[in-house]
MINUKE-441490 format. One record per residue: residue number from 1; residue in three letters; x negated, y negated, z negated of N, C-alpha, C in turn. Coordinates in steps of 0.05 Angstrom, whole numbers, plus 5000, padded with zeros to 4 digits. Each point is the difference from the previous one (the first is absolute). Layout:
<dofis>
> seq;type;n_x;n_y;n_z;ca_x;ca_y;ca_z;c_x;c_y;c_z
> NUM;ALA;X;Y;Z;X;Y;Z;X;Y;Z
...
</dofis>
This chain:
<dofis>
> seq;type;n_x;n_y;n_z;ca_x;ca_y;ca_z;c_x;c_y;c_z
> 1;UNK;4420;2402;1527;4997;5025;5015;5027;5013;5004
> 2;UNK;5007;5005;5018;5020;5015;5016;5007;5030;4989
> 3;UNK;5026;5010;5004;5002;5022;4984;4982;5034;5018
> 4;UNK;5006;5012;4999;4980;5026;4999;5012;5007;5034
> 5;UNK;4979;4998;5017;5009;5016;5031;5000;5020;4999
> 6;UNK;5008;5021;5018;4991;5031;5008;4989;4998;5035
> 7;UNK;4984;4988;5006;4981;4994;5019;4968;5009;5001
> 8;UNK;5001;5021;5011;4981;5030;4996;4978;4984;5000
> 9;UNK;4979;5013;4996;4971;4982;4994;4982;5021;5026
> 10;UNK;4983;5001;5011;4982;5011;5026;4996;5022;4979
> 11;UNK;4993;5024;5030;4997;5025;4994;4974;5007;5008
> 12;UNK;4974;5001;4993;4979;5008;5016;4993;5034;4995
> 13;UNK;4990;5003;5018;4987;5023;4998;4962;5007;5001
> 14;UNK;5004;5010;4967;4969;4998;5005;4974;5021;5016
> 15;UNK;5020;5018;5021;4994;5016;5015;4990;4987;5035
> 16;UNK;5011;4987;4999;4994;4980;5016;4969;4986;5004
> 17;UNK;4991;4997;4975;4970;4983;4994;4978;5026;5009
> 18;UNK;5008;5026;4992;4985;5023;5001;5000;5010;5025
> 19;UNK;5027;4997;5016;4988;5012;5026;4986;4983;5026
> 20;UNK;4988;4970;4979;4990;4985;5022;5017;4995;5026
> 21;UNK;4980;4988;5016;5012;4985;5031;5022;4989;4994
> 22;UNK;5014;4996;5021;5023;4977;5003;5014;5008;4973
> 23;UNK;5014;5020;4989;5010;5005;4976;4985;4992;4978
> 24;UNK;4976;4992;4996;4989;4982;4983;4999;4973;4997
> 25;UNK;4996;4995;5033;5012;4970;5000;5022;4986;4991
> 26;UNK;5023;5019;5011;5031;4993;4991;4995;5003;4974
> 27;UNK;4992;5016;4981;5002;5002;4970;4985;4975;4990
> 28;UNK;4988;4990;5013;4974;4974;4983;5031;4976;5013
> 29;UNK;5009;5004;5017;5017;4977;5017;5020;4992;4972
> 30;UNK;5019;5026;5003;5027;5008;4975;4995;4987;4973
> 31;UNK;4961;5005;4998;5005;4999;4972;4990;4960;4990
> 32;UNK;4987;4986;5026;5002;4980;4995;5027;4981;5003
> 33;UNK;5020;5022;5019;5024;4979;4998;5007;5006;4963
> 34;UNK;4998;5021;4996;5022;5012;4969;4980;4974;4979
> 35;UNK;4980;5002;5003;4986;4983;4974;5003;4973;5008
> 36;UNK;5001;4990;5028;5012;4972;4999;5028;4991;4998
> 37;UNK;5012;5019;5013;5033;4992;4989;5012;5007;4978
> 38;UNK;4983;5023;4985;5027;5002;4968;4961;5009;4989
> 39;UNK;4976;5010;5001;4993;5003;4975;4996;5030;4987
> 40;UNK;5028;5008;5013;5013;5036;4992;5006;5012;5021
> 41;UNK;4988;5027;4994;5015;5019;5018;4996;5029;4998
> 42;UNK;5015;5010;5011;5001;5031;4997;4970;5016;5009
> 43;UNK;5000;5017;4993;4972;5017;5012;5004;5026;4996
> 44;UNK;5005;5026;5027;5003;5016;4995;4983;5014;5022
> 45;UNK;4998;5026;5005;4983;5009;5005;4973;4998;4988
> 46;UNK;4998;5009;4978;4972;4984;4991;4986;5024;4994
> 47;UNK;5006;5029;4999;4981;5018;4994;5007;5020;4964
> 48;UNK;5016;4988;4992;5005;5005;4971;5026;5016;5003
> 49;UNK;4998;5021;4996;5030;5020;5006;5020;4999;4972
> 50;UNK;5022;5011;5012;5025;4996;4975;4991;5011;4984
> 51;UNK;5003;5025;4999;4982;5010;4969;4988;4989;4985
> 52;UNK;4972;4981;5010;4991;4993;4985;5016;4974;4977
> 53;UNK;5011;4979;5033;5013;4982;4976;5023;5014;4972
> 54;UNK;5000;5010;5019;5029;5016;4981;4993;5013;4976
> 55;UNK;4975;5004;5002;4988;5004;4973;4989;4985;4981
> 56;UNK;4987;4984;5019;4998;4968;4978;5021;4991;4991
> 57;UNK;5018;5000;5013;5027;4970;4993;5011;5025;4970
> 58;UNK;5000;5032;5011;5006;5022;4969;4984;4986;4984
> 59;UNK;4975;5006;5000;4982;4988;4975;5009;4970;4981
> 60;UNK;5005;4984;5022;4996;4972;4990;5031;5000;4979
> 61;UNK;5021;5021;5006;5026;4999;4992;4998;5020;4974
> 62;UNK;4986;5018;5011;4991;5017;4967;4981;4980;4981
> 63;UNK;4985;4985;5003;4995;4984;4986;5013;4979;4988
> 64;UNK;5024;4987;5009;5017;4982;4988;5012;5017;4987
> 65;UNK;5012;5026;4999;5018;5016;4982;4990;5007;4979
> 66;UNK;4976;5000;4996;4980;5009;4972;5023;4990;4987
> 67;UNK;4993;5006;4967;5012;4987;4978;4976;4974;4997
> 68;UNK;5020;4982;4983;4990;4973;5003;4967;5004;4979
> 69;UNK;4996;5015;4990;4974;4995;4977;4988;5022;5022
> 70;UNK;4996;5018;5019;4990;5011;5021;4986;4959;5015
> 71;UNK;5012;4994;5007;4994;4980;5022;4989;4979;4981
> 72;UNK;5008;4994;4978;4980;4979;4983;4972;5014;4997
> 73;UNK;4996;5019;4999;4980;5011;4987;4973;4999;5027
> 74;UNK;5014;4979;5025;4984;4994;5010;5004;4980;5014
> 75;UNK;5010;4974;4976;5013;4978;5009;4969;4983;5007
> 76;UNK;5011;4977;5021;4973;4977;5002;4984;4999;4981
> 77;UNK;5016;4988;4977;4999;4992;4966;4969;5018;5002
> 78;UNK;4996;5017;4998;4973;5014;5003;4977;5004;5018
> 79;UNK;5003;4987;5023;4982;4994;5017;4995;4967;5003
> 80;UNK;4976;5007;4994;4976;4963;5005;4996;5007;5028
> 81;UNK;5013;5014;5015;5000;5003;5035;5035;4986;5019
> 82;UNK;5008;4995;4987;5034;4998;5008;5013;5027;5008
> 83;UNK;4988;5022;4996;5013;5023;5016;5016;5008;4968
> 84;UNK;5027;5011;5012;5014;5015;4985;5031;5000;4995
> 85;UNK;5017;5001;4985;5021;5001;5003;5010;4970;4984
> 86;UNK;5032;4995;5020;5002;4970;4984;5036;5007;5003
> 87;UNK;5010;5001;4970;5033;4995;5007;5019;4981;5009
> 88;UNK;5026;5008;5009;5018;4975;5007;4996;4977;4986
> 89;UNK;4997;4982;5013;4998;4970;4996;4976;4985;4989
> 90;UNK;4971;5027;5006;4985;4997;4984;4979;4981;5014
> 91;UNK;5014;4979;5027;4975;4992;5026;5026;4980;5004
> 92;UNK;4979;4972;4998;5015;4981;5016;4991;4989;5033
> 93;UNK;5026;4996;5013;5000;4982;5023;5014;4977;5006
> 94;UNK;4989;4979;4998;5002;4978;5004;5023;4991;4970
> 95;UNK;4981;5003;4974;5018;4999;4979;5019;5016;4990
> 96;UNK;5009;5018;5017;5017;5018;4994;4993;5031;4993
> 97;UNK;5019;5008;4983;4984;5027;5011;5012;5026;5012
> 98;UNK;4987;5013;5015;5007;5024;5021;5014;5017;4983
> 99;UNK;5017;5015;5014;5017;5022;4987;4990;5017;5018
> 100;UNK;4978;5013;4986;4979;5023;5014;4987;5014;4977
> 101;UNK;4994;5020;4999;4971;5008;4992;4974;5017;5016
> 102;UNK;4980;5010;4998;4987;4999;5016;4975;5014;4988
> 103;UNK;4987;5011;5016;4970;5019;4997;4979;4983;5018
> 104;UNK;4980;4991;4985;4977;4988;5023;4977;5019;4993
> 105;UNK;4984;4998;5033;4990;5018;4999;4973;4986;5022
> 106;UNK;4980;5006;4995;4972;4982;5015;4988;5025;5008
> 107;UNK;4968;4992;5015;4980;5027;4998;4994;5001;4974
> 108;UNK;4984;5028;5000;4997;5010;4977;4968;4997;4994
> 109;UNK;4994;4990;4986;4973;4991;4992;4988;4987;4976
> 110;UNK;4970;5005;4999;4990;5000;4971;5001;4967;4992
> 111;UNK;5002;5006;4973;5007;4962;4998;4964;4990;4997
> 112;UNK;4999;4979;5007;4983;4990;4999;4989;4979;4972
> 113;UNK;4987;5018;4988;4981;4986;4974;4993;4972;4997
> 114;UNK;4986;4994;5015;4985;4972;5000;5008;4975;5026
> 115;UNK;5031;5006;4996;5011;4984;5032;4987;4975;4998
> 116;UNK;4995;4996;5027;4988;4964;5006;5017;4981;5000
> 117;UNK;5027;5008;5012;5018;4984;5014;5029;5005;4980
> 118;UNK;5016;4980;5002;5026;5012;4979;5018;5018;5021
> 119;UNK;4995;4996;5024;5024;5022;5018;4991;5029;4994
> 120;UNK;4983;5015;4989;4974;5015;4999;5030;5021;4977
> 121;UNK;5011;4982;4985;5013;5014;4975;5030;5019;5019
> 122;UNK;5007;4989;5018;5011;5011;5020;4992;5032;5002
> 123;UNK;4979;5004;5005;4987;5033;5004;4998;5014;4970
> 124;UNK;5012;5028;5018;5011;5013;4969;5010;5028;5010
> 125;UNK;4998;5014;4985;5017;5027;5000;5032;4991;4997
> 126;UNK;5011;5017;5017;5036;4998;4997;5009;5021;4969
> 127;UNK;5025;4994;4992;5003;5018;4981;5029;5026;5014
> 128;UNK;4997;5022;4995;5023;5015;5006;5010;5016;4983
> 129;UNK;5022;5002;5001;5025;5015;4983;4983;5026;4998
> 130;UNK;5004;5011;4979;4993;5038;4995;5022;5005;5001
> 131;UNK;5028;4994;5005;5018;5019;5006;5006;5006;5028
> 132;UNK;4980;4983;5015;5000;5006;5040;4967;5008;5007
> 133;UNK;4990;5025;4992;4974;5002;5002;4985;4998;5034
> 134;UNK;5022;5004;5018;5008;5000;5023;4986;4973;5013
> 135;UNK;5011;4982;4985;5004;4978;5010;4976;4973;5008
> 136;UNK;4978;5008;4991;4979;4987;5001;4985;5011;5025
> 137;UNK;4998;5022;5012;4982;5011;5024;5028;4989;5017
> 138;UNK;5021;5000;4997;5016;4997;5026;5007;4970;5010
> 139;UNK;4997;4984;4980;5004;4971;4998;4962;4987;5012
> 140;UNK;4988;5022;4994;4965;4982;5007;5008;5006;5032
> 141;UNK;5007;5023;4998;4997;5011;5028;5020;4992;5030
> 142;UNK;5022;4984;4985;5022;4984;5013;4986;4976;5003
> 143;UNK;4978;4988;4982;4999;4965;5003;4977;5008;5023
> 144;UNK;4996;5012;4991;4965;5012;5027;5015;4997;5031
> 145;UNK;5027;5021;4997;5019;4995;5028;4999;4969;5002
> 146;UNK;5020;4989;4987;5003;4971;5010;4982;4980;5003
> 147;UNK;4972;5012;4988;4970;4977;5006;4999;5002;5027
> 148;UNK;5004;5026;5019;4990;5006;5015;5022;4994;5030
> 149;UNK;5020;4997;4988;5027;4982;5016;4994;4983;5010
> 150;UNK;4991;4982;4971;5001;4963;5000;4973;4994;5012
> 151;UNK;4978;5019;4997;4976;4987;5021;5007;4998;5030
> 152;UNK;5011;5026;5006;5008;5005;5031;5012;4977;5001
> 153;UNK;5022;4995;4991;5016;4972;5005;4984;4973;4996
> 154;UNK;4982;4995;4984;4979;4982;4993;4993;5000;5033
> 155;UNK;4987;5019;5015;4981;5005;5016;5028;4981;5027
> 156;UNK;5028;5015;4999;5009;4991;5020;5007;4965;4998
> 157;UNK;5011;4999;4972;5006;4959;5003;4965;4987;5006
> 158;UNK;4976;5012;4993;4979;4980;5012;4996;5002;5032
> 159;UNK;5021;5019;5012;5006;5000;5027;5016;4988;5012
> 160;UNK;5013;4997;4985;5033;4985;5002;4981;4967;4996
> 161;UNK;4994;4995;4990;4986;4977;4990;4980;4994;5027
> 162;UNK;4996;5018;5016;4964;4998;5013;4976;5001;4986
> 163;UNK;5003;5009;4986;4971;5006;4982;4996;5016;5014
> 164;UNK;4969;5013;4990;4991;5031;5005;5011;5018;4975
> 165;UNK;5004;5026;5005;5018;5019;4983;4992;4999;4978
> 166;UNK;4971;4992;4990;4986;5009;4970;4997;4973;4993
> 167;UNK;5010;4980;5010;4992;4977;4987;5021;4998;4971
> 168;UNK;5011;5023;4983;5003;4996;4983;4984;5013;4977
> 169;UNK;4987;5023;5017;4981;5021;4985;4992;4999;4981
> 170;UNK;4980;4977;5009;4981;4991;4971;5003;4988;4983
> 171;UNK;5036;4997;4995;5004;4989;4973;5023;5019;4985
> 172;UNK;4993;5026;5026;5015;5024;4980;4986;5014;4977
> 173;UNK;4974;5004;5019;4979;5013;4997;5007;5034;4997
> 174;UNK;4987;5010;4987;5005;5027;4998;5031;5008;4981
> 175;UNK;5007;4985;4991;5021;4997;4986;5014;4979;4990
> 176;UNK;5022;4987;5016;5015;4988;4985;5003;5000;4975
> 177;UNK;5027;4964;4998;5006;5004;4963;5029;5010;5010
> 178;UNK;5011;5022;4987;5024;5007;5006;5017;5009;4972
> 179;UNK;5024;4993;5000;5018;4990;4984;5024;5011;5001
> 180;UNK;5019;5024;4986;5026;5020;5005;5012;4985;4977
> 181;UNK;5022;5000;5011;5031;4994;4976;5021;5027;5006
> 182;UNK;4991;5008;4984;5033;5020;4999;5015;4989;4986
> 183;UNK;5023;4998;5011;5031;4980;4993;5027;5010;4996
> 184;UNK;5020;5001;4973;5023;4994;5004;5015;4984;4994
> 185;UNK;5022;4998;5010;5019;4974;4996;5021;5012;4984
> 186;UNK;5016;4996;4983;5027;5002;4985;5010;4994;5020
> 187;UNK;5034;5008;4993;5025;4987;5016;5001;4974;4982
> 188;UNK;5011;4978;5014;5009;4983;4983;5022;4997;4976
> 189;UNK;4985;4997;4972;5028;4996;4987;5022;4972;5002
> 190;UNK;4986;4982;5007;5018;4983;5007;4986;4981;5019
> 191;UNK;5018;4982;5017;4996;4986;5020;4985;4989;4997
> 192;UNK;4984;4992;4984;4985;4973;4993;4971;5015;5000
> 193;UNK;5004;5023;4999;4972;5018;4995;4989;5010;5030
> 194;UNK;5008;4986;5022;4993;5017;5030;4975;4989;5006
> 195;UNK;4974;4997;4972;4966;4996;5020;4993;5025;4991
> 196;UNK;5002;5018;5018;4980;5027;4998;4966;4989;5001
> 197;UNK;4993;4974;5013;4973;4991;5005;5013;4980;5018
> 198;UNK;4985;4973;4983;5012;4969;5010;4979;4992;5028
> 199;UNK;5010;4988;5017;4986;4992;5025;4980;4992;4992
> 200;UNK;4971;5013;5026;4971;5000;4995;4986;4999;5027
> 201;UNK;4976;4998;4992;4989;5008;5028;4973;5017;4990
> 202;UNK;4998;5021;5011;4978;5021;4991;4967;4991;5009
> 203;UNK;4983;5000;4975;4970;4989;5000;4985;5006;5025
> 204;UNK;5003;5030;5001;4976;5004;5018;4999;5009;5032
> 205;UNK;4993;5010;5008;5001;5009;5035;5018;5013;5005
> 206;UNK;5012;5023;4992;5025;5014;5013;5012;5009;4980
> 207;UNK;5036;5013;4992;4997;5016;4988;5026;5020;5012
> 208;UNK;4993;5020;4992;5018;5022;5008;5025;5014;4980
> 209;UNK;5023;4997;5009;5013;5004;4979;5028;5023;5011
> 210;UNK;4995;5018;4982;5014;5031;5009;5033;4998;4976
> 211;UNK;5021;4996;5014;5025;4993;4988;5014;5036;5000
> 212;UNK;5024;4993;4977;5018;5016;5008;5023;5007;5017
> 213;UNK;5021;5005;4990;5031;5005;5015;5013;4963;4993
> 214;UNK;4984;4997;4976;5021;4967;4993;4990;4978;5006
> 215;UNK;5013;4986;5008;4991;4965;5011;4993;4985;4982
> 216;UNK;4992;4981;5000;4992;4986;4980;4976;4971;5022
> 217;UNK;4983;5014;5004;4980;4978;5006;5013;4983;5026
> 218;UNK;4988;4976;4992;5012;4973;5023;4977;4988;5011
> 219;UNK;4999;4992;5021;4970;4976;5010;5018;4979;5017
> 220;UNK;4986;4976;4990;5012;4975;5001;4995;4992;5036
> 221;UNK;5019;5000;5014;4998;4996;5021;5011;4978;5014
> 222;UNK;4994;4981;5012;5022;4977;5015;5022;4988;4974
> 223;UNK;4992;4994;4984;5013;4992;4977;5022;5020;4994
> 224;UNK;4996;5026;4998;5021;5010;4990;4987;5028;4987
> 225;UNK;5006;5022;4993;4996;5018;4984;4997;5027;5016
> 226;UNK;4973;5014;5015;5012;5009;5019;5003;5037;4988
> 227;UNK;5022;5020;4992;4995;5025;4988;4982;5018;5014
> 228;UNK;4979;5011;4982;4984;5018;5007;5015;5035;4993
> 229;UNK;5010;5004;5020;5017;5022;4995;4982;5030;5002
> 230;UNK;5000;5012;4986;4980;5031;5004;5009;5011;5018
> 231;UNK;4973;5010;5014;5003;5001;5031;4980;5042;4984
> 232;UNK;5011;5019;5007;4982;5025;4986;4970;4998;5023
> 233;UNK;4992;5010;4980;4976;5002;5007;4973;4981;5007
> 234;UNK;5009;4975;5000;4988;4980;5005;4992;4984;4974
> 235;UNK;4978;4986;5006;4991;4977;4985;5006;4970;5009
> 236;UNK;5007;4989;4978;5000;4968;5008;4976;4985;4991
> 237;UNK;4998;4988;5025;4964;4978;4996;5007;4982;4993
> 238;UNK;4983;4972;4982;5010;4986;5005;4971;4982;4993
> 239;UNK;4995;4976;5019;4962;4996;4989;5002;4982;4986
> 240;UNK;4981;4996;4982;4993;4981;4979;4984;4979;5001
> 241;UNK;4996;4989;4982;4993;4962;5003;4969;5008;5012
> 242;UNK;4982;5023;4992;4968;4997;5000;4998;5001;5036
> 243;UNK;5013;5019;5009;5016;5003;5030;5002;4960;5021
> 244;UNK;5019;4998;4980;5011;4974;5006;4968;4978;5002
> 245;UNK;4987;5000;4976;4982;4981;4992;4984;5010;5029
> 246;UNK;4992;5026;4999;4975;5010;5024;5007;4984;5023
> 247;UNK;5023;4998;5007;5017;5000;5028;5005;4963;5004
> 248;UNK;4986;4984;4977;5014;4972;4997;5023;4998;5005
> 249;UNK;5018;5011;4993;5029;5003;5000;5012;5012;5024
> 250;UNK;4993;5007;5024;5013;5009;5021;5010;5023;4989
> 251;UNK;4987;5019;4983;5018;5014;4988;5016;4988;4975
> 252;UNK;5022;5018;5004;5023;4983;4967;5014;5019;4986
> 253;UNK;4983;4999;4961;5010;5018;4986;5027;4989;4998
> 254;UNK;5022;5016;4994;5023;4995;4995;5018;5001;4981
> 255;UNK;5017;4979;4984;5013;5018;4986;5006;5016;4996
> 256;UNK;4998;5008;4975;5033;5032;5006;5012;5007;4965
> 257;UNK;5015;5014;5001;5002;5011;4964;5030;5022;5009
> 258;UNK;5004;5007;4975;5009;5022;4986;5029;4993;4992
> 259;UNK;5022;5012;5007;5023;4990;4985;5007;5024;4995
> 260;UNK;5007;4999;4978;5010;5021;4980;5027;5025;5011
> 261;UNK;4999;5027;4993;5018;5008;5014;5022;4999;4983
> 262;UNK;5026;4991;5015;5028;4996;4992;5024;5019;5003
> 263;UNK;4981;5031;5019;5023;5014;5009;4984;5026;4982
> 264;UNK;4976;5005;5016;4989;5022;4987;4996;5000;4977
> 265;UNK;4985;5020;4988;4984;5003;4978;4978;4991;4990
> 266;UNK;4991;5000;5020;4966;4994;4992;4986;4999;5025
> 267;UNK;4975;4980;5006;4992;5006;5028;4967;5007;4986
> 268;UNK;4988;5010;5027;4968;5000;4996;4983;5003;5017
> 269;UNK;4981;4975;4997;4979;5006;5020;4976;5002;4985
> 270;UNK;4982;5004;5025;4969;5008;4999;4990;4980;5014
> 271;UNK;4981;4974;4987;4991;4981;5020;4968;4997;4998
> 272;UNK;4992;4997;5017;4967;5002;5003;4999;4984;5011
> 273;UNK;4970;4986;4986;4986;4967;5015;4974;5005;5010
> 274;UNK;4997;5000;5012;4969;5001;5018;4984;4961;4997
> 275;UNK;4970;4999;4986;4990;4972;5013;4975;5008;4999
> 276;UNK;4983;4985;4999;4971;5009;5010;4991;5001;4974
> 277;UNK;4971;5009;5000;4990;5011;4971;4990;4982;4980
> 278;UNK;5006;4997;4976;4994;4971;4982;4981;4982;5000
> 279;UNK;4975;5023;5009;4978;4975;5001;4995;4982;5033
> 280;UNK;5017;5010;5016;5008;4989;5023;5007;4965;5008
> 281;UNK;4999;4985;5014;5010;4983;5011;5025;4998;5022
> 282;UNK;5021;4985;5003;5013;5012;5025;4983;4991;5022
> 283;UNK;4992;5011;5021;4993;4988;5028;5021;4980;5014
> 284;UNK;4990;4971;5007;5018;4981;5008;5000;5010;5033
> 285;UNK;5019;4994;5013;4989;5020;5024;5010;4972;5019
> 286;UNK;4990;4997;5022;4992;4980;5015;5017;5017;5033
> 287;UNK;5023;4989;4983;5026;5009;5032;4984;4978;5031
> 288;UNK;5013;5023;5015;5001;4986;5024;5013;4971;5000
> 289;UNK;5006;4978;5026;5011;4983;5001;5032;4995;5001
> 290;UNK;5011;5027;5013;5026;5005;5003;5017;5009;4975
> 291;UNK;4976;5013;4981;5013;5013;4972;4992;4974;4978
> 292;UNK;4983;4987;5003;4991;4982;4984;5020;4969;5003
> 293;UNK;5005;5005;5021;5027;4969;5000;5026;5003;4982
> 294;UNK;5000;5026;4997;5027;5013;4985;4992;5008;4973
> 295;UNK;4978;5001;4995;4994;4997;4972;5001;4978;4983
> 296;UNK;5016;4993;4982;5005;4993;4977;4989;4990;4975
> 297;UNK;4985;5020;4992;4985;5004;4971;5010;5011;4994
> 298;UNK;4982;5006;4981;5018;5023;4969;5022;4984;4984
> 299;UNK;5020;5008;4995;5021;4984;4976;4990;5006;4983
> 300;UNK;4976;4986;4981;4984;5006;4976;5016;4974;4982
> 301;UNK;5016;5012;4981;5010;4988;4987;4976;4983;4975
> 302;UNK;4996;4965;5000;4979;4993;4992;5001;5005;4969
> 303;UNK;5026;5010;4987;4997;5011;4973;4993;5024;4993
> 304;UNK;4996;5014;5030;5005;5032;4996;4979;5008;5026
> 305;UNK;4971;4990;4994;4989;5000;5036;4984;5025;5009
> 306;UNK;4999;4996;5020;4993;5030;5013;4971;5002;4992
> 307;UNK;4991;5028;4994;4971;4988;5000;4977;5024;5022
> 308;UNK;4987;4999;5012;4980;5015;5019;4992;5023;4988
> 309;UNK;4995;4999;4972;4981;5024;4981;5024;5014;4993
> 310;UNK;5004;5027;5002;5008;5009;4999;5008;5011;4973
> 311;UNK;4991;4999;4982;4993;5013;4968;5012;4966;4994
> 312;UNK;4995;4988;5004;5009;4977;4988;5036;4996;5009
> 313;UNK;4997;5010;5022;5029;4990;5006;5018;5032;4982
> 314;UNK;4992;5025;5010;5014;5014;4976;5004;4991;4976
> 315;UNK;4979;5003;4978;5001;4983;4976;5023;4983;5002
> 316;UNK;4999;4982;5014;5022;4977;4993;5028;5014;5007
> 317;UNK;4995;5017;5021;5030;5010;5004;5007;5024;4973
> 318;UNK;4980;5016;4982;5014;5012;4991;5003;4986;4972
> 319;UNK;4989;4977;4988;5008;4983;4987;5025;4981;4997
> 320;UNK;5018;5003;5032;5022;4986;5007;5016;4998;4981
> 321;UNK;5008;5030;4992;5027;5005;4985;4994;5008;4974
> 322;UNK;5015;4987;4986;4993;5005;4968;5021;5028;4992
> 323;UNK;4975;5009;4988;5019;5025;4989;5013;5002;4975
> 324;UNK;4976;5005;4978;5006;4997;4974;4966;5000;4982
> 325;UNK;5008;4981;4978;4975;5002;4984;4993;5013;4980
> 326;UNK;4983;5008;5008;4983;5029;4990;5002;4987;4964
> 327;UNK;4983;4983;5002;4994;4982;4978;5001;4973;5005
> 328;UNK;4992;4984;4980;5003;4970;5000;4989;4986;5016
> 329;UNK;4977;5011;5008;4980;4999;5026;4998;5007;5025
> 330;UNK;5017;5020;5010;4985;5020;5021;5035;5004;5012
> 331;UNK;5000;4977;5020;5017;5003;5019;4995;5022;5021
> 332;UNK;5027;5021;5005;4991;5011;5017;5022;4997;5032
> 333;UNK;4985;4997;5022;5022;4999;5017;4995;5018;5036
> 334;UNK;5008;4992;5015;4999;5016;5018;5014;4994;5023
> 335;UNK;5001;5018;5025;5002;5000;5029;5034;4996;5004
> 336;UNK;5017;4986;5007;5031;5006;5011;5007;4999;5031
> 337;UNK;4997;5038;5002;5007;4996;5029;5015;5018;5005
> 338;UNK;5016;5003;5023;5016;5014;5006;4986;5038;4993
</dofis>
């Protein structure tokens, strides 16, 4: 792979989809070139005003500043849900491990007693800091924003596709499975340490990811490295394999990862994954002839394969990365994504 471009990634506007007619069309047009040629792309206009991010990206930064027994005291280590706090180096990618730490955060719901299924252990109450009492109504109430993003956008790629708009509906259902990483990176202490998060490709249907002032994230483009530079106010998309699998490959999740910051301080994002709801299937969707010659397949890696059920394919993704053992028994591991 080639060293790092500065070759801007598409700019959509998600104001465009809303005011219908020809300006809707062009927006369904834009956004099937951006997901066939890189995968990623900007999204602005989307309805979410500065204030608000600006208040999230505060939160997520007052929460890395806690003192360190503040943020254990609601480390993974204590959730049989994967949600919770995990320190530097405490998540591997691809063998290595990330110079990150990180807040995961799911819906919020009752765990289930007598699960049928093992993806079932997945559902759970999140845990939150008592020193950000704040922070639990504003973080439910932010992932609610971005559910409601990623459907709209759901609604425009099964257009972009030729589907009908809801042919993803019924495997959202009334609620998605949806999935927040609040993220920071260290500066690097030495050269050898630049994986903020090692190249991946994200599990499920879309995800949305709200950056700072510092660079860091890359998506692998034309064999080379292409910089995702923070653009204010905007979100970067970027769709995932369940996307890809729906689409028999005409859509293509993409690499991407994290290199450590070397100038600044510290970087941080806010990334959110949107896929359909666990007890779900993906819908195989049956393209036209013109979209269907250019489809592919899914790159379902046969050691690592894609799977339709949705609870099944989480499970395995948040099992990916080994964290640390609880005990002699009870591996615990989890999600690595931007």
């Amino acid at each position: 792979m080639q060293q790092t471009s500065s070759l801007p990634l598409p700019v959509l506007q998600l104001s465009q989809w809303h005011r219908g007619g020809l300006a809707r069309q062009q927006f369904i047009q834009e956004l099937g070139r951006a997901a066939r040629d890189y995968g990623f792309f900007y999204l602005t206009e989307h309805g979410i005003d500065a204030k608000t991010q600006q208040q999230v990206m505060a939160t997520t930064q007052a929460f890395f500043r806690l003192p360190m027994a503040a943020k254990q005291q609601v480390s993974m280590l204590h959730s049989p849900h994967f949600r919770g706090y995990t320190q530097v180096g405490g998540e591997l990618t691809n063998g290595l491990a990330d110079q990150r730490e990180q807040f995961d955060l799911m819906q919020e719901d009752a765990v289930i007693t007598n699960p049928r299924h093992d993806w079932q252990q997945i559902i759970g109450p999140n845990q939150w800091p008592t020193a950000l009492p704040e922070m639990r109504a504003q973080m439910l109430d932010w992932q609610q924003q971005l559910t409601t993003i990623s459907t709209v956008l759901l609604e425009a790629f099964a257009c972009a596709l030729q589907q009908p708009p809801s042919v993803f509906a019924d495997s959202l259902g009334a609620q998605p499975y949806t999935h927040m990483k609040l993220i920071r990176y260290p500066k690097r202490q030495q050269a050898a340490q630049s994986q903020g998060v090692g190249a991946h490709k994200d599990p499920g249907y879309l995800t949305l990811v709200m950056q700072d002032h510092a660079s860091g994230l890359e998506v692998a483009y034309q064999d080379r490295w292409l910089a995702v530079v923070p653009l204010p106010g905007a979100f970067v998309v970027n769709i995932g394999e369940l996307l890809e699998l729906a689409s028999d490959g005409y859509l293509k999740a993409t690499y991407h990862r994290v290199v450590s910051p070397e100038h600044a301080e510290e970087r941080f994002s806010n990334a959110f994954f949107m896929a359909a709801r666990l007890d779900a299937e993906v819908p195989l969707l049956e393209l036209p002839p013109a979209l269907k010659a250019q489809a592919q397949g899914p790159a379902s890696d046969p050691a690592n394969p894609l799977f339709r059920q949705v609870g099944k394919t989480s499970l395995k993704v948040v099992r990916a990365r080994t964290l640390k053992w609880r005990s002699a028994t009870t591996l615990h591991s989890r999600l690595s994504l931007v």
